[in-house]
MARLUM-928913 format. One record per residue (C-alpha): residue in one letter; x, y, z. Coordinates in steps of 0.5 Angstrom, whole numbers, plus 500, padded with zeros to 3 digits. Example, Ala and Ser with C-alpha at 12.3 -4.5 7.8 and 13.67 -1.06 7.14 Angstrom:
% residues 2
a525491516 s527498514 
***
This chain:
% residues 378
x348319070 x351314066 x353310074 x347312076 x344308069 x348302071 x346301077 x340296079 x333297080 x329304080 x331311083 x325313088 x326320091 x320321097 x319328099 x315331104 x315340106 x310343110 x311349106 x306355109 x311359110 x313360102 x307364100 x307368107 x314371104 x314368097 x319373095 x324372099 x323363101 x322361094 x327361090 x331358095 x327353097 x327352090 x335351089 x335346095 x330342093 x333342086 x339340088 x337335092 x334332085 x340333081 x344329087 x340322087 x337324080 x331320081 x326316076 x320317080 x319323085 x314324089 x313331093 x307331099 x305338101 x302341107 x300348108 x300349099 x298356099 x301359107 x297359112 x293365111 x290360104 x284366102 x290372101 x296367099 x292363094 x294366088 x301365088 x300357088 x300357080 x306361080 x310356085 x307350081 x310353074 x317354077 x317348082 x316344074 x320349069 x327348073 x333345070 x332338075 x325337073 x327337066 x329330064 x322328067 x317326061 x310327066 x307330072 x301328076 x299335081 x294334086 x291340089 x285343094 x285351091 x277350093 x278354099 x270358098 x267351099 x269350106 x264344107 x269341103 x276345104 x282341106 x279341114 x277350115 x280351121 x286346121 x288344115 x288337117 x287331113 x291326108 x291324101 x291317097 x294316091 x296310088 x301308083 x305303080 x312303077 x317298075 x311293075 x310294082 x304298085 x304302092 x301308095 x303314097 x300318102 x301326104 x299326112 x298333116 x296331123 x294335129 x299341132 x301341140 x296348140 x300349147 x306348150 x302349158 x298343156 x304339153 x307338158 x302337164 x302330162 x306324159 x304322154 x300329153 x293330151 x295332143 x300325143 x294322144 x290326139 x294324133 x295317136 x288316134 x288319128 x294316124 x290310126 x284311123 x289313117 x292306117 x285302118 x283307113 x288304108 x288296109 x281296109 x279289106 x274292102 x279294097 x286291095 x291291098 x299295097 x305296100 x304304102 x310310105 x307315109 x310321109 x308328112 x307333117 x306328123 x307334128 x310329133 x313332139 x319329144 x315328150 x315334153 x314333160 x320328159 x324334156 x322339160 x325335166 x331333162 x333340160 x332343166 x333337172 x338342177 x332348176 x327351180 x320352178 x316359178 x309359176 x306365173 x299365174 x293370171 x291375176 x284374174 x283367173 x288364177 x290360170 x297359170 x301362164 x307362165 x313357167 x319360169 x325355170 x332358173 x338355176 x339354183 x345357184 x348360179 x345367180 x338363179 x340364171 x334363167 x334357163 x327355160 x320360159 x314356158 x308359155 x302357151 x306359145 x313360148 x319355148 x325359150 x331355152 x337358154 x341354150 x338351143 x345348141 x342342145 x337342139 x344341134 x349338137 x350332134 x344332130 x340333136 x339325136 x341325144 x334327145 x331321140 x329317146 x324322148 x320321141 x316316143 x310317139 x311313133 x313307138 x305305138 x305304131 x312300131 x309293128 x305298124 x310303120 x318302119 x322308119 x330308118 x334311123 x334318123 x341323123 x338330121 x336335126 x329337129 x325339122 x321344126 x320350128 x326354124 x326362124 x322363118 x327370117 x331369110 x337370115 x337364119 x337357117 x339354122 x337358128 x330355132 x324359133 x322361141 x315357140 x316350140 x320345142 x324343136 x322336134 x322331128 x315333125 x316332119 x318324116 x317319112 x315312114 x312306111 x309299112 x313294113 x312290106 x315296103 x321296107 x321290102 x321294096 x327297099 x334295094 x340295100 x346294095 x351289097 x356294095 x360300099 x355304094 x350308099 x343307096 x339309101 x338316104 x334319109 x335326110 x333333111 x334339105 x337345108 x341345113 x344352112 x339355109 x332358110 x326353108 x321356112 x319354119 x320347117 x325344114 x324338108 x325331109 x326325104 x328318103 x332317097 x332309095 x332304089 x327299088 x328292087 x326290080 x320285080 x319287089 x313287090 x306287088 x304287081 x301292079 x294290077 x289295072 x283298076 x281305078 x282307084 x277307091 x273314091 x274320097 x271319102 x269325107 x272323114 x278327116 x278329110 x279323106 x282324098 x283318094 x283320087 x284316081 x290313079 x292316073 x295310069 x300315066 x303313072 x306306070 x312306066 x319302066 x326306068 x330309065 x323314064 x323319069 x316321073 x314326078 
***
């Protein structure tokens, strides 16, 4: 603690986890989720902590609901969170008024929150974007159709946020993106000696099913594709060396690169993981593993990023996890200290109201929320 005291700046800890698989199996998911994500605390010990969710309260809202309260009392009662003074919680559990619940059929949408921390104001937005609903349809383009989707969308969200009506800040994105490798690009990669089978239904001529097998080698099976099936015969592609050789097919942030900054990932796809309680590192069939999860920022908070002169590495951009079941998605976060005086001062005003594209929610800034270090906020 004292080390970390010494050091300069602000300690932020940015987490992002769709966590829908946790009230689906609450009593076998939670707890330790819990313990890595405490562990993750304890290790950067941050002054300001921030967790964006997606999926808060499972995927089937209207049964799952009601553990949501339980998981928040005990997500805040650990021993990490102690030393925390304060905590702003943001939740949507109106899931009965469906004019206004977080999008019905998809859950979809973002939330704005403003903050200020060490004099210095920024925004921090919790994003969910649309899913690849099938793999057929994925892979018959380049880019595919649902890439395109989620282009206009985290534009929208972007334009949303640097809208001159309303003062500008430095803001970090950070959610479910659902960004996929491009999965033609992929398919051909994986499978460059294979032949292909097309399975066609009997009574609509409409393709199912994709079978690739080798060419010789007995004809071996190395890749189903199916609406929702994914089978490679071979996931540690998808491990090895952190699956980063296949980096270059993640190309949707790339529309956005004047827009958004992102440090270089190391960790492995953070979706889709087998959501049984004994296979933390094992890939569920019904993707393509992909980075889905991540934090971005604008490039004037890139700024308020303190990158020490020392040996000491104070910036960190990982996944919590590895070993151990968090769901179908594995959390990500960025770790960082923030620059004393970076940034724009803060300025004491109330927030934007919501609005009701996309599902737009921008409470009010708490104003509890500014404070200097060495207090500690989540």
């Amino acid at each position: 603690m004292a080390g970390k005291a010494a050091a300069p700046g602000t300690a932020v800890l940015l987490v992002t986890a769709n966590v829908g698989s946790l009230f689906d199996d609450p009593e076998n998911l939670q707890k330790n989720w819990l313990q890595e994500f405490y562990q993750v605390v304890h290790a950067h010990r941050p002054h300001f902590l921030a967790l964006h969710c997606q999926e808060f309260g499972g995927k089937n809202y209207e049964a799952s609901m009601s553990h949501v309260d339980k998981f928040v009392r005990e997500l805040l009662s650990g021993d990490a969170m102690r030393e925390y003074s304060r905590a702003r919680v943001y939740l949507d559990e109106n899931y009965e008024s469906q004019e206004h619940f977080t999008c019905k059929w998809s859950r979809k949408g973002f939330i704005r929150t403003r903050w200020c921390l060490a004099d210095c104001a920024f925004d921090l937005v919790n994003i969910h974007l649309f899913h690849d609903a099938s793999n057929l349809v994925a892979w018959e383009t380049s880019p595919s159709v649902y890439s395109g989707i989620r282009h206009k969308a985290l534009g929208y969200v972007l334009d949303r946020i640097i809208d001159q009506r309303f003062e500008k800040a430095s803001y970090f994105v950070f959610g479910d993106f659902n960004f996929r490798l491009d999965s033609k690009s992929v398919v051909e990669t994986l499978c460059t000696k294979a032949t292909m089978q097309t399975v066609r239904a009997a009574d609509t001529n409409e393709v199912v099913k994709l079978i690739f097998r080798e060419s010789d080698n007995d004809r071996k099976v190395m890749l189903q594709l199916e609406k929702k099936l994914f089978d490679y015969f071979n996931q540690e592609v998808f491990r090895d060396d952190n699956g980063t050789a296949l980096l270059e097919f993640d190309k949707e942030l790339s529309v956005f690169k004047d827009r958004l900054y992102e440090l270089d990932i190391s960790f492995p796809p953070s979706y889709p993981y087998s959501e049984d309680s004994s296979q933390g590192r094992q890939y569920m069939n019904t993707r393509c593993p992909a980075w889905c999860d991540r934090v971005l920022m604008s490039p004037s908070a890139k700024e308020l990023i303190l990158r020490s002169e020392s040996e000491e590495k104070v910036v960190t951009y990982d996944h919590i996890g590895p070993s151990v079941c968090m769901g179908d998605h594995k959390p990500v976060f960025l770790a960082f200290r923030m620059a004393p005086g970076a940034g724009k001062r803060c300025q004491r005003h109330e927030g934007t109201p919501g609005e009701t594209p996309l599902q737009h929610k921008e409470p009010r800034a708490p104003t509890a929320a500014s404070t200097d270090p060495p207090e500690r906020h989540c």
